[in-house]
N, C-alpha and C positions, 0 to 999 in steps of 0.2 A: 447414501440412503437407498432408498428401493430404487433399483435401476435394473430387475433381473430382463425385463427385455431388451433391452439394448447393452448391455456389459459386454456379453461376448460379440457382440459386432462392432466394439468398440476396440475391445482387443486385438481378433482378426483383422479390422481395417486397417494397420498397424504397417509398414512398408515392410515384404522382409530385407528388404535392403537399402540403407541410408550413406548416400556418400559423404565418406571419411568419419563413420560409425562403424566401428568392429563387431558390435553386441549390441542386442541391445536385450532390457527385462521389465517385465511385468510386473506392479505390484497394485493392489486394489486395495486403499486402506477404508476401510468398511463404518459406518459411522453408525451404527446401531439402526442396519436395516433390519426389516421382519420378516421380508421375503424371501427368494432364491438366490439374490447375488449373490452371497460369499458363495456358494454350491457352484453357480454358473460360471462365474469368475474362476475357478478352481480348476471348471472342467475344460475352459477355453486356453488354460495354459497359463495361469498371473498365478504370485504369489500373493494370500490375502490377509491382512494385517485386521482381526479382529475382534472385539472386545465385548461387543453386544452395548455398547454408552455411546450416548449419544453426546459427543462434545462439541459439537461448531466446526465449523470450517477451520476458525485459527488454532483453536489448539490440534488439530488433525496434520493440518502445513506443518505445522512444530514439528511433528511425528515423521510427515513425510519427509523434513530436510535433514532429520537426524537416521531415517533409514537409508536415505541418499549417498550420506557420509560413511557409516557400517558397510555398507555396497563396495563403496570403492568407485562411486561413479562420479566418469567426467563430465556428465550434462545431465539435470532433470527437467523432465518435459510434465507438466500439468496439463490433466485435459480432464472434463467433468465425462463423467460415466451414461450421459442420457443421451450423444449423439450432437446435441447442440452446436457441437464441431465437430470438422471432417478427420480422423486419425489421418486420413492421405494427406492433412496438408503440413502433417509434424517435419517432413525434411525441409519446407519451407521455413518454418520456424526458427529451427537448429543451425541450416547456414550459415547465419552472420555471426555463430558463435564456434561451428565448425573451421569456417575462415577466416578465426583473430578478429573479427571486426565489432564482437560486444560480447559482454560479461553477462549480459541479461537481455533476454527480448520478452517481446509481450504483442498478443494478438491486437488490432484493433479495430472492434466491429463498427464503428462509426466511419471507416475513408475509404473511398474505393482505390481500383489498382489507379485511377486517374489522381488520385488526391481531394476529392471531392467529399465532403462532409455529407450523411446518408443517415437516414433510421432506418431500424434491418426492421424486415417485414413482420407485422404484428408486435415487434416489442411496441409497450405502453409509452404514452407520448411525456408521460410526468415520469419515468423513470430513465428514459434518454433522455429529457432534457436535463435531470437530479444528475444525472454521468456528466454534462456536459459541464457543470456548472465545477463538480468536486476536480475534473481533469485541469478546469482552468485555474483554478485552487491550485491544487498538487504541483501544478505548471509555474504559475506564481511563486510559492515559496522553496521549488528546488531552482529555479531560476533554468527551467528545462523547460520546450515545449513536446506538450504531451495530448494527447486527441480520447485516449479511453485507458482509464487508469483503476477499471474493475474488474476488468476480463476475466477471466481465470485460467486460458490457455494461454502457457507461459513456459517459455525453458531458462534455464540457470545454467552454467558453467560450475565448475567446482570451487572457483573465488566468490562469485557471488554466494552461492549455497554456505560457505565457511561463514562471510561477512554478513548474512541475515540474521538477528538475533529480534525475531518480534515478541514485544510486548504485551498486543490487543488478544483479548478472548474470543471476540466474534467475529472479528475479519480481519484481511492481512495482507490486502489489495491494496490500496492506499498507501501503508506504511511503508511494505516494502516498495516501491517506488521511492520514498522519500528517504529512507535507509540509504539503497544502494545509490542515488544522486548525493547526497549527503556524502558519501563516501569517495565519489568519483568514479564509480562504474560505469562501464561503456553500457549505456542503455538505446537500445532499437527497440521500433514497433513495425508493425509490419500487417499491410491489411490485411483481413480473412474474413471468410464469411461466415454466419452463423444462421440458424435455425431456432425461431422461437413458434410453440408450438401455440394455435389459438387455446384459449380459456385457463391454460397451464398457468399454476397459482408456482411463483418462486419457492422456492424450500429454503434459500438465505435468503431473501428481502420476503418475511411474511409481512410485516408493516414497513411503510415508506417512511411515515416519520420518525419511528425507531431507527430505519438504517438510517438516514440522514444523519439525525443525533449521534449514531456512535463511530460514524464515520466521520462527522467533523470533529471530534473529541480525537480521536484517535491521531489524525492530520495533526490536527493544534500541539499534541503531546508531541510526536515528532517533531515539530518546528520547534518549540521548544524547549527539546535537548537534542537538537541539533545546532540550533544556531538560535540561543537564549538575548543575545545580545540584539541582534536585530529584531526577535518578538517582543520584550520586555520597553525595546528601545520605541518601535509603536504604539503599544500599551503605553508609553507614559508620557506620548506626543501630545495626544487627545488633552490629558488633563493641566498637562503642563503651558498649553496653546489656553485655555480656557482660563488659566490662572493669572496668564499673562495679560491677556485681554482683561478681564477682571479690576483685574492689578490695577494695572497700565491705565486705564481709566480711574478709576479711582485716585490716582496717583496726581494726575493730569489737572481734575476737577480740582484738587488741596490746592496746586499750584496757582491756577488761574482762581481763585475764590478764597484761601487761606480755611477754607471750611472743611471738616467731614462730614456733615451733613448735607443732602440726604441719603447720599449714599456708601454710607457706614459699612453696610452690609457689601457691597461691592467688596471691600479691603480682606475683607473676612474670607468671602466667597475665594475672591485672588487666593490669598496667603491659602489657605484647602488646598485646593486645586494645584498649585505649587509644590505643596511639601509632597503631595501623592504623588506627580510626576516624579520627583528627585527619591521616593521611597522605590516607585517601581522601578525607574531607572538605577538605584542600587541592586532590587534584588537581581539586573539583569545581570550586572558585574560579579555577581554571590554566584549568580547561576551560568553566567560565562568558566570559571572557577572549578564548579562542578564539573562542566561541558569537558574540562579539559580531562579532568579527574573519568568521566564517562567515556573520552577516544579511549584511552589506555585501559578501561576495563573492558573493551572492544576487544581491544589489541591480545587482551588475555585470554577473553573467550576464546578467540580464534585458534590462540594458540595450544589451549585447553583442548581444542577438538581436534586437532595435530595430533596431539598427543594421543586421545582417549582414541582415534578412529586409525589411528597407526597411520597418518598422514597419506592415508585414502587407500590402503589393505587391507583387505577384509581380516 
């Protein structure tokens, strides 16, 4: 978006020398600013990818991982255009991917270099604690621990880049995390600092309870074609536990009484509760099934972009 003050100081902060990076390029993909950026950006030396439409953050990530690919590049580095983060600390970033030690890293503004859990100065106390909450989430269901899983300063290897295939419209924070665990990526984070500016109104998170919502929707779908069996298999613990208890009583009272009255309705209640546990617990094994059906169209995409990006020559 509008970023013409700070683009080009984002760009020049940029190291010209990164150990064990030969090259490196610029590209600014432009999201339907109104100002000078695509001009500034231009003049500061980036190549700028623009349309004049305004499409979200995730469909733009789309863009930027398929221009990645067309490159021929071994590492893509994210970093937002308003300064928020230091370009000087990209070699920091890159390292643990420069030295074999992960496929993906990710900034994390919440720990310091001590390990200490922090709110960075002036962000909002309801939106780090909303991070804290979705990281422990994400953490949760890739069976990975993770400390800030929204960042947006991020770099990729060219296997992660190939194995991201996101779904969501509006963000792609969350998923990809849960993509490349899902997968078995070497995933790091690594502390950094960050800059949030007083009275600055977000440009992705305009409403909190909108992000919330499409980020736990987004999560959820990932969990569940990721690993169907263990979502579907929680989903139908609840009602299958409440069918049983139900049941199980009801059950208990015929015994000792020879009666079903008065709690008729108990049996009723059980038997529901019952069939919908063993329904969702099907559809989990339908959608296990699928799951498998889903690696292998993974497997293709991948391969599809092998093909289509000449297996990473321009």
């Amino acid at each position: 978006m509008n970023e013409e003050e700070t683009i080009a100081e984002v760009i020049k902060g940029v190291p010209k020398k990164i150990k064990n990076i030969s090259s490196t390029e610029f590209v600014v993909i432009d999201d339907g600013s109104s100002d000078k950026t695509v001009r500034v950006a231009e003049s500061a030396g980036a190549k700028v990818c623009s349309d004049g439409v305004n499409k979200k953050l995730a469909l733009r990530f789309k863009e930027a991982l398929d221009i990645a690919l067309d490159m021929g590049a071994d590492i893509m580095v994210n970093i937002d255009g308003d300064m928020q983060f230091n370009p000087a600390d990209i070699p920091a970033l890159v390292k643990p991917i420069t030295t074999g030690q992960a496929d993906f890293v990710a900034a994390d503004r919440f720990t310091d270099n001590n390990g200490r859990k922090h709110r960075p100065e002036n962000m909002p106390a309801g939106k780090y604690h909303g991070n804290l909450i979705g990281a422990k989430i994400v953490s949760g269901l890739s069976k990975q621990k993770f400390n800030d899983v929204t960042c947006g300063f991020r770099a990729y290897n060219k296997k992660a880049i190939r194995a991201l295939n996101i779904n969501g419209t509006k963000t792609y924070t969350q998923e990809s995390f849960q993509v490349l665990a899902m997968k078995k990526m070497r995933i790091a984070t690594i502390p950094t600092d960050v800059k949030y500016y007083p009275g600055r109104k977000s440009r992705v998170v305009t409403s909190i309870p909108s992000y919330v919502l499409t980020s736990a929707v987004n999560i959820l779908r990932s969990y569940r074609d990721f690993a169907p069996l263990r979502f579907f298999g929680w989903l139908g613990a609840l009602p299958m536990l409440l069918g049983l208890v139900s049941g199980g009583f009801f059950f208990i009272h015929w015994l000792i009484t020879g009666s079903l009255s008065p709690y008729k309705f108990m049996g009723f209640v059980g038997m529901y509760f019952v069939t919908l546990g063993v329904i969702l617990w099907s559809l989990g094994l339908v959608a296990d099934m699928l799951s498998r059906m889903l690696n292998n169209q993974e497997k293709l995409i991948e391969e599809v972009k092998d093909i289509k990006y000449k297996k990473g020559a321009r």
